[in-house]
N, C-alpha and C positions, 0 to 999 in steps of 0.2 A: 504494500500500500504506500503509495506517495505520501509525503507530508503533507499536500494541499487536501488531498481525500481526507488524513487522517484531521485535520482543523473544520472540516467540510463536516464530518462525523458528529465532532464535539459538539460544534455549534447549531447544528438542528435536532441535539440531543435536550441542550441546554433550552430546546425551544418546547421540546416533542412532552417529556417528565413533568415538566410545572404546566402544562396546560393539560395533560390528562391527568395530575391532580388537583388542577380546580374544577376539572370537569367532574370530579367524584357529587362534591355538595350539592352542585347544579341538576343531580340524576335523582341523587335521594331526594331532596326538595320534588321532582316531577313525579316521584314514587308515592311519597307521602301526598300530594296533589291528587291525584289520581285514585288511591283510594281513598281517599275521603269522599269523591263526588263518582264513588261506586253506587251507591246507593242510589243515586238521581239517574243514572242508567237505569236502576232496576226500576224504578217509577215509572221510567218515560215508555218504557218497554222493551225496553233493548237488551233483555237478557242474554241474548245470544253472543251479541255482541259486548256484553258488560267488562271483560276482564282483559280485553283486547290491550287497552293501556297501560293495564297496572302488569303484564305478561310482559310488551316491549320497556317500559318503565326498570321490571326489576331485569332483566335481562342486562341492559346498558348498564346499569350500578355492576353486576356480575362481573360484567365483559372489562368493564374500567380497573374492577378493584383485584380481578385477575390480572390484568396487565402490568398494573402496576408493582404486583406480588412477584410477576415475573420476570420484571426487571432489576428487585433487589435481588432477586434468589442471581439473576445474571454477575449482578456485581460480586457477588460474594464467591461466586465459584471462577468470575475472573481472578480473583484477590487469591484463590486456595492455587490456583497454576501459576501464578506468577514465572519468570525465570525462562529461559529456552531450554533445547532439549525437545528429540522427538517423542518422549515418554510423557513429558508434560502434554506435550501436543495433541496427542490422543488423549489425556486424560479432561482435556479440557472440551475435547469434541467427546466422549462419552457422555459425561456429565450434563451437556446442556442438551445431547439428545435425550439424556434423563429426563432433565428439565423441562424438555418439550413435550415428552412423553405426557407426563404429569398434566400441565397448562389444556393440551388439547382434551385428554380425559375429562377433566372436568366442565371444559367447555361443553363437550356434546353433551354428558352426563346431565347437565342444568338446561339445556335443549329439549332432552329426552323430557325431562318433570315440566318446563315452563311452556313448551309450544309443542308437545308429544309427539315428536321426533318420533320415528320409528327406520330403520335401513333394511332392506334384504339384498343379499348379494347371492346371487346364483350365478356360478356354482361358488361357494362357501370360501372365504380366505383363505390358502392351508396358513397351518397352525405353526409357530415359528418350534425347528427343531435343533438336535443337537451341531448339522450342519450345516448351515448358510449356505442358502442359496446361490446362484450364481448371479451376477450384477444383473440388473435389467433396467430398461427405459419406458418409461410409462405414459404414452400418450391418452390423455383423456380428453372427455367433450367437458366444457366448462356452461355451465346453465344455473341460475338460480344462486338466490345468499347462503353462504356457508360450504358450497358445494367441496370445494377446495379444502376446506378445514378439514371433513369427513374423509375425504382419501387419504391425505396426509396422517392423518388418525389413524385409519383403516390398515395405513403399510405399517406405521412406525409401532401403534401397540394391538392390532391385530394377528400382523405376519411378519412382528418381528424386524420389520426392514428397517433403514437409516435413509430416508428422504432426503435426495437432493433438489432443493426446487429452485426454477425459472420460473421467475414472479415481477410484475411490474415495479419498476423505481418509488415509485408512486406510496407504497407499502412500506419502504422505509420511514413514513411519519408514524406505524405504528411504533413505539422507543421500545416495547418488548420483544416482538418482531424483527426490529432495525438490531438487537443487541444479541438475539439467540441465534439468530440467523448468521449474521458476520462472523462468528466462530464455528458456522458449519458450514461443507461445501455447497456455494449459492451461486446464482446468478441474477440479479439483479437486471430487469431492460427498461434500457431509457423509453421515455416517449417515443422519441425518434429514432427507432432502433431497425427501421427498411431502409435505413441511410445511412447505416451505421454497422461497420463490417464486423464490427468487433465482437458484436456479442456470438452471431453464429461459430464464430471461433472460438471463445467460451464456452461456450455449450457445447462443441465439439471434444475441446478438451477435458471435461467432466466429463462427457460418455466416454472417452478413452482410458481414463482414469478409473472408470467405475470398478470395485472388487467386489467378489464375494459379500451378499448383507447388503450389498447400495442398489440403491433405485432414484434414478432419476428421471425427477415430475415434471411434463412439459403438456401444457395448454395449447395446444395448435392453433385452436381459433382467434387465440391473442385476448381473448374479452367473451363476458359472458353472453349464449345467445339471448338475440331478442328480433324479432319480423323487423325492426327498422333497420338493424346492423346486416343482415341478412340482404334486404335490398339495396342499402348501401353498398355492401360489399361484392354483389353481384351487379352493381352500374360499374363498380371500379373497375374489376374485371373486362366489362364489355369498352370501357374507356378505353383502358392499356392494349386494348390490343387481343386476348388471353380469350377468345370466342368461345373454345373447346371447356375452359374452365368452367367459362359463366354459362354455359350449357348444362355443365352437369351440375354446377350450382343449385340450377332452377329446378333440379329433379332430385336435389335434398332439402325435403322442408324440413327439417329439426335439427340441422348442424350448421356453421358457419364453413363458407371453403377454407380449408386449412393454410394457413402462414405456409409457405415450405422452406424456408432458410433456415432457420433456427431445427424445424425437426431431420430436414435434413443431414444437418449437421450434426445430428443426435444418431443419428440411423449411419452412418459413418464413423464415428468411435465408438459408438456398440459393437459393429461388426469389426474393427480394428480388434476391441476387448474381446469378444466372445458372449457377449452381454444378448439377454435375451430383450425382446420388444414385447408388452403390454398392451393390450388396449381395454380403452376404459369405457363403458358406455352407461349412462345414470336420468332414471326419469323420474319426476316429483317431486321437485323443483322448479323445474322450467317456468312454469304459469306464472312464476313472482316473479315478474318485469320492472314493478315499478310501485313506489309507495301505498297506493291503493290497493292495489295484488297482495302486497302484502298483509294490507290491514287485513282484507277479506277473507286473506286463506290460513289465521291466525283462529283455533289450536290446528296444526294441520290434521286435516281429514284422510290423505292417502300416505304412504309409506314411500318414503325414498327407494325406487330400485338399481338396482344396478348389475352389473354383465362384464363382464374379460373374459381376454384370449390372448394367448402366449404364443410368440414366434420366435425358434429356438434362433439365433444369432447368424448360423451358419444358411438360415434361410431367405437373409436378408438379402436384396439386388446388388450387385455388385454394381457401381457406378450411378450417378446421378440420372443418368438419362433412362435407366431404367427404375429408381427408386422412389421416382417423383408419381409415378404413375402405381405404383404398387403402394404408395401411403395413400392418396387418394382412392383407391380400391375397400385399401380397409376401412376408411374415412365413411365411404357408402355401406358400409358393413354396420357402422357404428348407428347411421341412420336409420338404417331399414329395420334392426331392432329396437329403437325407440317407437320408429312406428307400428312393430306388430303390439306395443304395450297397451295398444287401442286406449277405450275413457277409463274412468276412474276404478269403476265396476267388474273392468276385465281381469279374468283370473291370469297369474304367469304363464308366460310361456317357455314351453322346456325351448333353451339354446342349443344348439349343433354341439357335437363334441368339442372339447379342446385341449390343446396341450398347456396344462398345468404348468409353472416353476417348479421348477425342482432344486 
């Protein structure tokens, strides 16, 4: 890290900690508000709706007073590595995947009692065992609030794995986030990062890196879906040039067409490593687009689903000009299963076989 980065760090640190702790008062205040003029809900009639507030109310106290928990615990386990040495190194990245461990657990946990969360994953996480897995890279569809948390969750205290994620710049305003994250291998993308060569060489370099136990998480779509991003993104398409794309675009309604730089460059130090490919595919979510969605769909009524499929490393295209069209393929694999998830009402559907991590 440069010293300009390392003053860069300080000082939106120094900005990020004292404003999400005066945010703490300002939550409880809206907590304590809200139920008080619970009861004028249940007057007017809105029982259905009555507890909608006082659920996002206590949720943001949670979410704040975990963050901020998470940041002391960071400083404290920077404080215990102190010193160089590769032993410290690792002990300092054990620990704050500890740390992470812990943070996300309790987030879903308080998810699960305050907006009744519920996840199914077919076919079932396997079970983290005595031998670590082989590296893999995890392309998933991103839709819906929280989405992201819940995979990250799902590898790190599900199946055992140590997440590496490619996450928007943007995110480092979270300070416990910005602090747990920087002692684990990350990737950070700027805004402007289809202008910007650096990062897909980044992310190149962490799949080629990846060992045994690592997974690294990458977003294709850039952003979470939504029908406006969707047709923006397939004008952009028919703009540049890219007809074939925004073609098949128009014949996935439930995904975004996928970024290819960045996974590209993930699908090329995979196959350098030996690392397998994931995919990720999750529905029950998606409907929450936007503030009101969200109010509406608040305790959730259907279960988060979700789907993967593993492609062992050595199955990967060799070269760009065949690989681009083979992520794309799975990409349409990804959609076609959120659409057989049909409404709400519809029982699962058994998925094709797959080849498991091992």
């Amino acid at each position: 890290m440069s010293r300009a980065a390392g003053v860069r760090d300080v000082a939106r640190r120094c900005v990020t900690v004292p404003a999400f702790v005066a945010l703490v008062p300002l939550a409880l205040a809206l907590l304590l508000v809200t139920v008080a003029l619970a009861p004028l809900s249940l007057l007017a009639g809105r029982r259905g709706r009555a507890w909608q507030p006082q659920r996002l109310a206590l949720y943001a106290v949670v979410y704040l007073l975990a963050d901020l928990t998470g940041v002391g615990a960071a400083l404290v386990v920077r404080l215990r590595c102190l010193g160089g040495g590769a032993a410290r190194r690792e002990r300092l990245v054990t620990l704050n995947y500890r740390l992470l461990a812990r943070l996300l657990g309790f987030l879903v946990g308080c998810s699960r009692r305050i907006f009744a969360l519920s996840v199914e994953v077919d076919p079932p996480l396997p079970r983290p065992g005595a031998r670590p897995p082989d590296g893999m890279v995890v392309l998933a569809r991103h839709a819906g609030p929280g989405d992201s948390i819940l995979l990250v969750h799902g590898l790190l205290c599900g199946a055992g794995l140590r997440p590496q994620v490619v996450l928007k710049e943007f995110l480092r305003w979270d300070p416990c986030m910005d602090l747990v994250l920087s002692c684990l291998p990350h990737c950070f993308v700027p805004r402007h990062a289809d202008t910007d060569g650096r990062t897909p060489d980044a992310i190149g370099a962490l799949a080629a890196g990846l060992r045994p136990g690592d997974a690294l998480v990458l977003f294709p779509e850039g952003g979470n879906f939504t029908e406006r991003r969707r047709s923006r993104s397939i004008r952009w398409l028919v703009r540049t040039g890219q007809l074939r794309r925004a073609a098949r675009a128009r014949r996935q309604h439930h995904v975004l067409p996928p970024r290819t730089a960045g996974p590209l460059a993930a699908l090329s130090g995979a196959r350098d490593a030996g690392a397998a490919v994931v995919f990720v595919a999750h529905t029950g979510l998606d409907h929450i687009d936007s503030p009101s969605r969200l109010w509406s769909s608040i305790p959730l009524r259907r279960p988060v689903r979700a789907t993967w499929w593993s492609v062992p490393g050595r199955a990967i295209p060799t070269g760009p000009e065949a690989r681009e069209p083979w992520l794309t393929g799975q990409w349409a694999r990804v959609d076609a299963w959120i659409g057989r998830q049909g409404s709400e009402s519809a029982p699962p559907r058994t998925a094709p076989p797959r080849t498991a991590p091992s």
